[in-house]
C-alpha positions in Angstrom: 99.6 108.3 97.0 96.3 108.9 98.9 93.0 110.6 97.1 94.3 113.9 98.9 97.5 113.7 96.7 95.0 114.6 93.5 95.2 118.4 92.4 92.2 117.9 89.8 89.3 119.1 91.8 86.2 118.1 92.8 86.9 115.3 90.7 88.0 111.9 93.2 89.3 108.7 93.2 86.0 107.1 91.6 86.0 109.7 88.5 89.4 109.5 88.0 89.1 105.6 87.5 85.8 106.2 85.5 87.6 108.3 83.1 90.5 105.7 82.7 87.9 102.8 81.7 86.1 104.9 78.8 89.8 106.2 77.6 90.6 102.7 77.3 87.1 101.4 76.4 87.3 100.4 72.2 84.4 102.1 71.4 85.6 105.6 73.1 86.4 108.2 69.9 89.9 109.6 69.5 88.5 112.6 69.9 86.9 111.9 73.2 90.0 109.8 73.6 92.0 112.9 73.4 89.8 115.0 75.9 90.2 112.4 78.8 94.0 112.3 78.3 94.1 116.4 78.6 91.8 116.0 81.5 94.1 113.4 83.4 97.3 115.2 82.2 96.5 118.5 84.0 96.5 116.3 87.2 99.9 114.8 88.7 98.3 112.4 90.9 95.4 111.5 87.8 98.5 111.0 84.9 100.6 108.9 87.3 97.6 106.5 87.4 97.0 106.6 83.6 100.8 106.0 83.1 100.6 102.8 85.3 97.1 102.0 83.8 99.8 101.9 80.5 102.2 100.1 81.8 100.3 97.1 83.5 98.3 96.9 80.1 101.5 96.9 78.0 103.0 94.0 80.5 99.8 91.7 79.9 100.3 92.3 76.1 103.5 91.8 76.3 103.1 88.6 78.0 99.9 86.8 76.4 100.0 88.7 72.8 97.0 87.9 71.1 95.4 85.8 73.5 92.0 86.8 74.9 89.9 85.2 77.3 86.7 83.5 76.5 83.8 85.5 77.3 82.4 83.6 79.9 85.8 83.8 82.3 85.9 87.7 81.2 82.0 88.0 82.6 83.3 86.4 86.1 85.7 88.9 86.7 84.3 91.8 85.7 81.5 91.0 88.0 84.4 90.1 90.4 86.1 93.3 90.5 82.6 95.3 90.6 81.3 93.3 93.2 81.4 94.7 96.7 81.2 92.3 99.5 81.4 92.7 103.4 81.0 91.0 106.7 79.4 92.5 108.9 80.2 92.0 112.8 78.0 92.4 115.9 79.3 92.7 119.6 76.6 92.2 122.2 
């Protein structure tokens, strides 16, 4: 499914991931909680993406239980996956 596939909106590819970390954030209310999940369930595209957000989520549970990974390896890959990098070429 492409970003054109969404029937939310305005609202794109960027908001619709932005939503999905402060649903699954701890320190998002139920209440709040509860908002995001009508907002994404009005949207096909949006509650297909929440549903796989589940389901990845319940996998790596499934698999490592308990387990969490120290801090310092959690720090690297958040700043992995929010880092944008890019070579940049130059024809003469």
């Amino acid at each position: 499914m492409g970003a054109g596939d969404c029937t939310c909106g305005n609202r794109g590819e960027h908001s619709t991931h932005q939503l999905l970390c402060e649903l699954f954030d701890s320190d998002t209310s139920p209440a709040r909680a509860a908002e995001i999940r009508a907002e994404l369930g009005a949207c096909p595209h949006c509650m297909s993406k929440l549903k796989s957000e589940q389901d990845v989520r319940g996998l790596v549970r499934d698999c490592c239980g308990e387990a969490h990974a120290p801090e310092p390896l959690r720090q690297r890959i958040i700043t992995s996956i929010t880092t944008v990098s890019y070579t940049e070429i130059r024809y003469r």
